[in-house]
N, C-alpha and C positions, 0 to 999 in steps of 0.2 A: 504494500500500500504506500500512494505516494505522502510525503505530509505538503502543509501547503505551499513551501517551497519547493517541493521536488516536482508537484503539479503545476505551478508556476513555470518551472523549468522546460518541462515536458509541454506545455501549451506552445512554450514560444519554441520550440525543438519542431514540435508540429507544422507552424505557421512559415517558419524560416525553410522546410522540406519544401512544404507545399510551393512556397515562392520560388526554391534553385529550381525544382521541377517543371513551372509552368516557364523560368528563365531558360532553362536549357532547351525546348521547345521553340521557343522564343531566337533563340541565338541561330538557331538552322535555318531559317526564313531566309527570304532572298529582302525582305523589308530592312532587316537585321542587318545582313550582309552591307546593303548598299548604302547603312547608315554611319557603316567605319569607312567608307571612302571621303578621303579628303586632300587637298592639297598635295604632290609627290614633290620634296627636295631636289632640286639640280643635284647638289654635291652634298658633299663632307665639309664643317669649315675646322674639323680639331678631328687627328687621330689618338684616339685615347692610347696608353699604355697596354698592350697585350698583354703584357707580364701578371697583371694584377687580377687577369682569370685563377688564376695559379692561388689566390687567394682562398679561391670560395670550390675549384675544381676538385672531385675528391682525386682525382684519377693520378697513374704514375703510367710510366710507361710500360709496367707488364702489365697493367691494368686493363688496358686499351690498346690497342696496337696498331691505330692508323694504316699504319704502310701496308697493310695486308689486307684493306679495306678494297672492292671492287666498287669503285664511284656509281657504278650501270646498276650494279644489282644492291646495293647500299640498301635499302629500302623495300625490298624485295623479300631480304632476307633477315630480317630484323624483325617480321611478321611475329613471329613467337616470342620474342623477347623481351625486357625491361623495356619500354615504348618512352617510359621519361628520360633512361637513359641512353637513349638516342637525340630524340625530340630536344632535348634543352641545351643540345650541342655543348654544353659543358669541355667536351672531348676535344674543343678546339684549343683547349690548353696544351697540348700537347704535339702539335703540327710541326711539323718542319718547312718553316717559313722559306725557305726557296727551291722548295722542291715540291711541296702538295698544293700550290694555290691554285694550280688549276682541275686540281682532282674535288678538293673544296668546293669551287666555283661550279662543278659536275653535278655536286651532292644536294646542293640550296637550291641547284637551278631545279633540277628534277623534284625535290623538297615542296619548293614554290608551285610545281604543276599539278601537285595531288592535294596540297594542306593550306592553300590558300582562304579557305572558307572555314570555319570551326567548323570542329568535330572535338568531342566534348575533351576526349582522354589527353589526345596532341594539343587542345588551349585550355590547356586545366592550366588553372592559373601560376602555381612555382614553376610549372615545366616550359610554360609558356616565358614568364618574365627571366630566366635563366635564359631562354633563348635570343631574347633581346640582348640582351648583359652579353652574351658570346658573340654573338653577330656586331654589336656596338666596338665591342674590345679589339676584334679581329676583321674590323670593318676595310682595314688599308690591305693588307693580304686578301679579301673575299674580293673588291670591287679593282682591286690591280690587272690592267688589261682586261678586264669583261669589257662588252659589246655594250653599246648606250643603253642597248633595251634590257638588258641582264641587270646592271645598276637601276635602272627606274623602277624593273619591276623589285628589284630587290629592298629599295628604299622604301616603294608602296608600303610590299608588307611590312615591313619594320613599324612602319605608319598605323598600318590596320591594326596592329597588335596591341602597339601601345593606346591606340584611339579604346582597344575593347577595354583594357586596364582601364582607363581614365574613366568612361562609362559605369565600371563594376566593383571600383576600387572602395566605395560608401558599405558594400555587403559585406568585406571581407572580414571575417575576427578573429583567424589567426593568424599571433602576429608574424610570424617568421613569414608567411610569405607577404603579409604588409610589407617587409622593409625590403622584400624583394620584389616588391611594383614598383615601390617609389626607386628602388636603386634604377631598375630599368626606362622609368619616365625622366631621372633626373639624368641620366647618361643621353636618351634622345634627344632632353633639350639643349644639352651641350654642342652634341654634333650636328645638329639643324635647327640654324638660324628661325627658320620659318616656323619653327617648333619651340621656342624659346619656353612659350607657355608653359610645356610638361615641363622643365625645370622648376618655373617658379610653382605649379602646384606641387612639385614633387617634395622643393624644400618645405613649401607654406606642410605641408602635411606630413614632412618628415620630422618636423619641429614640435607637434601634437603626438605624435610618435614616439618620442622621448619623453616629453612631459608626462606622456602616460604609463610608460613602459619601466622608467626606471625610479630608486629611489635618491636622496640628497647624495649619495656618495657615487652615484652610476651604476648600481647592482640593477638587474632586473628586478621587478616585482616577483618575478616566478620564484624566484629564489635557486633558481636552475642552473647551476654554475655553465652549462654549455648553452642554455639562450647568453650569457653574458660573451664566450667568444664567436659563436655567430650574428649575433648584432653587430660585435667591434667589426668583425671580418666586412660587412655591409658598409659599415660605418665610414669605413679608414676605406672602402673602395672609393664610395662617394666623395671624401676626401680629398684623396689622390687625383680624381679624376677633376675635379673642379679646380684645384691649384694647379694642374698642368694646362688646362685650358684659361688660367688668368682670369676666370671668374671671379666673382665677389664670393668671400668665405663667409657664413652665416657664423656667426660668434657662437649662436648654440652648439654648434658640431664642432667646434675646437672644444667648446667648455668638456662637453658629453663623451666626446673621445680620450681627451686629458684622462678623464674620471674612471673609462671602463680600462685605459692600459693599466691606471695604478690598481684598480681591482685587480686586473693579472694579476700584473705582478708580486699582489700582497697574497695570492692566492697559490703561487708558481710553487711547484712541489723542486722537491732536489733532482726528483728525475725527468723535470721540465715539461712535466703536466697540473691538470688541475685538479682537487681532490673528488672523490667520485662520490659527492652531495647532490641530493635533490633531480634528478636527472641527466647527471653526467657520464658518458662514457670515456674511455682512455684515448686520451688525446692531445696532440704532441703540439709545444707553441713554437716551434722553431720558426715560423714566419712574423711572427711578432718581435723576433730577437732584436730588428733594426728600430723597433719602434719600442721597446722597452730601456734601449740605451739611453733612451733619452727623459726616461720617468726616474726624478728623480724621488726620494723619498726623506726630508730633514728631520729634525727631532718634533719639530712644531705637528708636521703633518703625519707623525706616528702612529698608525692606532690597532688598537688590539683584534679589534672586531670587525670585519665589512659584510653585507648583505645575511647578518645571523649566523657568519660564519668564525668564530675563536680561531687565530692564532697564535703560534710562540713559538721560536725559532730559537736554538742555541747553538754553535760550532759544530755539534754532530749530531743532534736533532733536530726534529719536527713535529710539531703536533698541529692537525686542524680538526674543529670539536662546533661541532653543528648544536649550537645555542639559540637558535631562533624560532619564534614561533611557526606555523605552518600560516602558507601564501591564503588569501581570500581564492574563494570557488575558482573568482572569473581567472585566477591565474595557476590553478592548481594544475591544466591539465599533465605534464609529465612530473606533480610531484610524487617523490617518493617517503614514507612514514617511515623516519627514522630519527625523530628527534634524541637529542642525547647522545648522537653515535659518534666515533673521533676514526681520524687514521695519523699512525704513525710511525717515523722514519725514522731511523737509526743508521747513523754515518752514510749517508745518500738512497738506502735502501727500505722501500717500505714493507713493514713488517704487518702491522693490523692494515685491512685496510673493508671496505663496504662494498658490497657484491658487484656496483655497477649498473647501469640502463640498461636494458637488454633489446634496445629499439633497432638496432643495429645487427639484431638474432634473429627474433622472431614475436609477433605480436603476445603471445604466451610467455615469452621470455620476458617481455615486457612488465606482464602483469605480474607475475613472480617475482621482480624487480623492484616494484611496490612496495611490495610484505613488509612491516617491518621486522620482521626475521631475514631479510636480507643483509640488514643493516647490523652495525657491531654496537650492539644499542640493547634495551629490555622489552621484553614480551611480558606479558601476561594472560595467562589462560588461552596459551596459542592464538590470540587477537593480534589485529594491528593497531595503532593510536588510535587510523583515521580509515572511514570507510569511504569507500569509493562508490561513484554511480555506476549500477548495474542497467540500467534500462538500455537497451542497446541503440537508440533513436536517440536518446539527449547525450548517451556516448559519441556518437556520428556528428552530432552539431557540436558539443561543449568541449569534448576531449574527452578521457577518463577522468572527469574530474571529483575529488573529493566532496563528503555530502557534511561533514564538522572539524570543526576548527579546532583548537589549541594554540593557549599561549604558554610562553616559557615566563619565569619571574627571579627577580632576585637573583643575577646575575651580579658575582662579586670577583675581580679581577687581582689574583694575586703574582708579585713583580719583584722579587726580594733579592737576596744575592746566589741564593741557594737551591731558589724554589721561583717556577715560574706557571703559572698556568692558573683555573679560574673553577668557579661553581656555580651552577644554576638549576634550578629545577623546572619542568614541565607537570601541566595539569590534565594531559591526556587523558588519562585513564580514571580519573575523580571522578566522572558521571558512573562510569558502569560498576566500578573496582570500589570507588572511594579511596583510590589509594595515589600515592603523588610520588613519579621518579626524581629524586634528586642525583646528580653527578660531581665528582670534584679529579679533577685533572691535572697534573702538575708534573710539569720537566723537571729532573734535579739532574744540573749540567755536570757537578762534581763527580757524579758516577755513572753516568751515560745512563738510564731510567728513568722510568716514566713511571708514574704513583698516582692511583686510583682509587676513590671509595664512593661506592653507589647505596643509596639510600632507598628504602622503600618505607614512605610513609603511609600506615593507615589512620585514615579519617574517625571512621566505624568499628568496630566486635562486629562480627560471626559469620563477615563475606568470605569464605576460604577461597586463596586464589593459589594456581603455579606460576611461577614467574622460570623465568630463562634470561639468563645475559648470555649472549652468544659473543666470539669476538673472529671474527673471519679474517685468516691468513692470507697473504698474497699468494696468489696459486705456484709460486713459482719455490715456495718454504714447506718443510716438511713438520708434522711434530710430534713428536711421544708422551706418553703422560710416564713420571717419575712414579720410582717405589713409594712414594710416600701418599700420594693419591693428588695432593693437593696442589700440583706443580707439573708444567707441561717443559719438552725440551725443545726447543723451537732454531730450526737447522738452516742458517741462512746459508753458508759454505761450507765446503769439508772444514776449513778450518776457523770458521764461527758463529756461535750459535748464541743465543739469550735465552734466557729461563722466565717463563711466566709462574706469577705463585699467587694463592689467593688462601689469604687467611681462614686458620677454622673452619673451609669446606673442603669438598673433593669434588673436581672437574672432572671431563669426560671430555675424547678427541671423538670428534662427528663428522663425517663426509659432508662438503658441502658444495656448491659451485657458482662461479664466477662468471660474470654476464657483462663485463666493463670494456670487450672486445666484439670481436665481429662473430664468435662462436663461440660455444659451452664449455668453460674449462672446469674439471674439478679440484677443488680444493680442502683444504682443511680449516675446521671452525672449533674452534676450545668454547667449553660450554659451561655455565653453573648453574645449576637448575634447583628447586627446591617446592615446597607447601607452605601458606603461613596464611594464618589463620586469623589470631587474636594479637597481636605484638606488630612493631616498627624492626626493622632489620637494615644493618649495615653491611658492606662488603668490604675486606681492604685486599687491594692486590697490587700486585705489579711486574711491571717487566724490565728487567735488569740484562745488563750485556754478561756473556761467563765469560770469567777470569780464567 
C-alpha cells in the first residue's frame, strides 16, 4: 500500500508516462520533423579541442578498435549491438587523425541517410547529446575535404539535434544527462555564429544547474561521490571549450569548478581514486592531475568534512568515514544505505574498504549494492537504514529512489597530536529498533592504526534485535581469524600483514563480494555479530600494522 507520499509519487510517475508516451508518438510525425528545420550554418567559426573527448570517452584503444571498422557495412553490423555505443560516436576519441577522416566522413554520411529523423533509441536523449559533443569536438577532421553538400547536410543535422534538445530540455530530471544537453547546446553555440542563442541558453540554464545540483562547498546534492566527477568532467569541458574560443567566462563556472576540483582533491585516495560512498565505482583521476596542480589547499581553507564525507590523512594513513545524513528523495536515486561506514588505507594501500556500485555489472548488482550490508557499517535484524521504492513505474521515472530519510547528529571532530579522527551518531534505525548507531574513529599516527568503538544505543526494554558490523576487505587481501577467536590476520603481502582485534567478542571470516569494478569479484568480510535485548552495548577494536 502506497502512503500518501508514495501515491503522490506514483500519480505524477503516471502522468509524466503518459506524457513521454503521447511525446514519443509525437516526435515520428512528419509535423514534428519539419518543426526542427531551421537555418543551416555556412561554416565552423572555432575548432574546438578534440582532445577533451578523451574526457568524458570511456573507451581505450583495445576497447574499440576503429581501424578494423568497414565504413560500408558500419551500421549494418552493429544491428545487434550496444546501439548507444555506436550512436553517441563517443569512439571518435580514438581516430587516427590522418588517416581515418575519410573512412569517418563514410560512416556520418551513410549515418545521416538512415537517422536523420528520430527514432526513439538512436535520439534518446544522452546518446543523442554525446553525439553532438563528438561530432562538435571532431568537427575539423569530419568536414576536412567533404563535398559542400556533405558539410551542409552534416551541419543541418547537428542543427536538428540540438533544435530537439532545446524543444525537450524543460522535461528532463535527470541530471547527468541535463549537463549533457547543455554541454552539447553550449558547444553549438560556440561553433555557429548563427546559433549563438544555444550558448546563451545553455549557460542561462547551466547556471540553474549548479545552483540546484550542488551544495556551498560544490559537493553534489546526491551525495554521490561519482555525480561529483562526472559533472566536473562536463564542467571543465565546457570550460575549456569557451576559453579557447575567447568567449566571455560566466564567473559561476570558474567559482563551481574551483569548488568541485578541491572536493577531489580533498576526496583523492592514495591510490588516486575516490572513496566508494554513496554510488561510487572505482575510478581513476588521472585526467584531473593537470587541473589539481593547480588547487591549492592553505590552512584557512582546511577542512575536515566535504559533502558528509570525514577525513584525516597522516604520512601512512587514510581514513574516509561517511558522516552525513542520507540525500532528500528527489536526489537519492543511486544512493546507497550505509551511513557510518569508513575505508581505510595503510601506507598507500587500502585495507577496509565498501563493496562499491555495481551499475557498471548488472542492474541486480546494483541493487545489492544498496544493502546496507554492502557497506563496512551496522545492520540490524538483517535491514537496511533506508528502504527503497519498489513500485516498478515510479522506479522508471524517479530512479531507485529511497522512500525515508535519516539524519546523523553530534558530530564531534577530534585533532590532537596523537589521535586524529571524529564521532557521530545516526538515527536510522530509532523508528523500527528504537535503537541509535553511534561510531568513533581515530588514526593514531604513532603506530600506524586505526581505533574504533561503535555504540548501540537503546531507547526502549524488550525490542530484541541482531545487529552485524561487517567490515569488507579489498578483494585483493586475504584473512584468517586467530586462535584466540577474537582477532583476524589480515595479509596485504607475503611480507605484510595487520591484525584486526575486537575486544571481548569473537568474529567470524565470511565470503563476501565486491561490485566497485566492471564485474563480480569475491572477497573477504570480518564480521561481529550478536543479540541484545534489554542493555546499551559498546565495541572496541582495531586495526594495527604487525610488527
Amino acid at each position: 500500500m502506497f502512503g500518501l507520499k508514495g501515491a503522490y509519487f506514483y500519480l505524477v510517475a503516471v502522468q509524466i508516462t503518459f506524457l513521454k508516451f503521447l511525446k514519443k508518438i509525437y516526435f515520428t510525425t512528419n509535423h514534428y520533423n519539419k518543426s526542427l528545420i531551421s537555418k543551416v550554418p555556412l561554416q565552423v567559426y572555432f575548432n574546438p579541442n578534440s582532445f577533451l573527448l578523451s574526457m568524458i570517452s570511456p573507451y581505450t584503444k583495445k576497447s574499440f578498435k576503429i581501424n578494423e571498422i568497414n565504413p560500408n557495412n558500419f551500421w549494418i553490423e552493429i544491428k545487434n549491438k550496444n546501439l548507444a555505443e555506436y550512436h553517441s560516436f563517443l569512439w571518435l576519441s580514438l581516430i587516427d587523425r590522418k588517416t581515418d577522416g575519410k573512412n569517418i566522413q563514410k560512416i556520418i554520411y551513410l549515418w545521416m541517410l538512415k537517422y536523420s529523423k528520430y527514432k526513439q533509441k538512436i535520439w534518446e536523449t544522452s546518446t543523442l547529446s554525446m553525439r553532438i559533443i563528438s561530432w562538435i569536438l571532431n568537427v575539423d577532421i569530419i568536414i576536412n575535404n567533404g563535398t559542400f553538400e556533405f558539410k551542409r547536410k552534416f551541419f543541418q543535422n547537428i542543427v536538428l539535434q540540438c533544435n530537439h534538445l532545446k524543444k525537450n530540455i524543460k522535461f528532463e530530471r535527470d541530471s547527468q544527462k541535463k549537463i549533457e544537453v547543455l554541454t552539447a547546446l553550449i558547444l553549438s553555440g560556440i561553433v555557429f555564429k548563427d546559433y549563438e542563442d544555444n550558448y546563451k541558453i545553455g549557460v542561462k540554464e547551466l547556471e540553474k544547474f549548479v545552483k540546484s545540483q550542488f551544495d556551498d562547498d560544490g559537493f553534489p546534492l546526491t551525495r554521490n561521490t561519482n555525480d561529483l566527477i562526472f559533472f566536473t568532467k562536463y564542467l571543465l569541458l565546457c570550460h575549456e571549450s569557451i576559453k579557447d574560443a575567447h568567449q566571455y567566462m560566466p564567473e559561476f563556472l570558474d567559482d563551481v569548478i574551483s569548488k568541485n576540483l578541491f572536493c577531489i582533491k580533498f576526496l583523492r585516495t592514495p591510490n588516486n581514486e575516490i572513496p566508494l560512498f554513496n554510488g561510487s565505482s572505482e575510478n581513476k583521476l588521472n585526467y584531473f592531475d593537470k587541473y589539481l596542480e593547480n588547487i591549492k589547499i592553505g590552512k584557512k581553507e582546511k577542512k575536515n568534512k566535504i559533502g558528509g564525507i570525514f577525513s584525516v590523512k597522516s604520512k601512512h594513513q587514510a581514513l574516509y568515514f561517511d558522516v552525513g545524513s542520507s540525500p532528500s528523495k528527489g536526489f537519492s536515486k543511486n544512493y546507497q544505505s550505509g551511513p557510518l561506514s569508513f575505508e581505510y588505507y595503510l601506507e598507500g594501500t587500502k585495507i577496509i574498504t565498501n563493496s562499491g556500485f555495481g551499475n557498471n555489472i548488472s542492474s541486480k548488482a546494483e541493487l545489492i549494492s544498496k544493502l546496507t550490508a554492502s557497506q563496512s557499517t551496522l545492520t540490524i535484524n538483517d535491514t537496511s537504514v533506508t528502504k527503497f521504492e519498489r513500485n516498478k513505474l515510479i522506479n522508471r521515472i524517479f530512479g531507485n529512489s529511497i522512500k525515508n530519510t535519516f539524519k546523523t547528529e553530534e558530530l564531534k571532530i577530534v585533532n590532537e597530536k596523537n589521535i586524529n579522527g571524529c564521532s557521530v551518531q545516526h538515527y536510522g534505525y530509532e523508528k523500527n529498533f528504537n535503537c541509535i548507531h553511534k561510531r568513533e574513529i581515530y588514526i593514531d599516527p604513532s603506530v600506524s592504526g586505526l581505533i574504533g568503538i561503535d555504540h548501540i544505543f537503546k531507547k526502549s526494554d524488550g525490542i530484541p534485535i541482531r545487529y552485524v558490523f561487517r567490515f569488507h576487505l579489498n578483494p585483493e587481501h586475504t584473512a584468517v581469524k586467530t586462535m584466540s577467536g577474537n582477532s583476524a590476520l589480515i595479509q596485504i603481502t607475503k611480507n605484510k600483514s595487520v591484525i584486526f582485534t575486537i575486544k571481548d567478542e569473537n568474529l567470524e571470516i565470511e565470503k563476501g563480494i565486491f561490485l566497485g569494478g566492471k564485474k563480480i569479484l569475491d572477497n573477504t568480510c570480518i564480521t561481529i555479530s550478536g543479540n541484545l535485548v534489554n542493555k546499551n552495548k559498546s565495541f572496541n577494536w582495531e586495526i594495527k600494522k604487525k610488527i
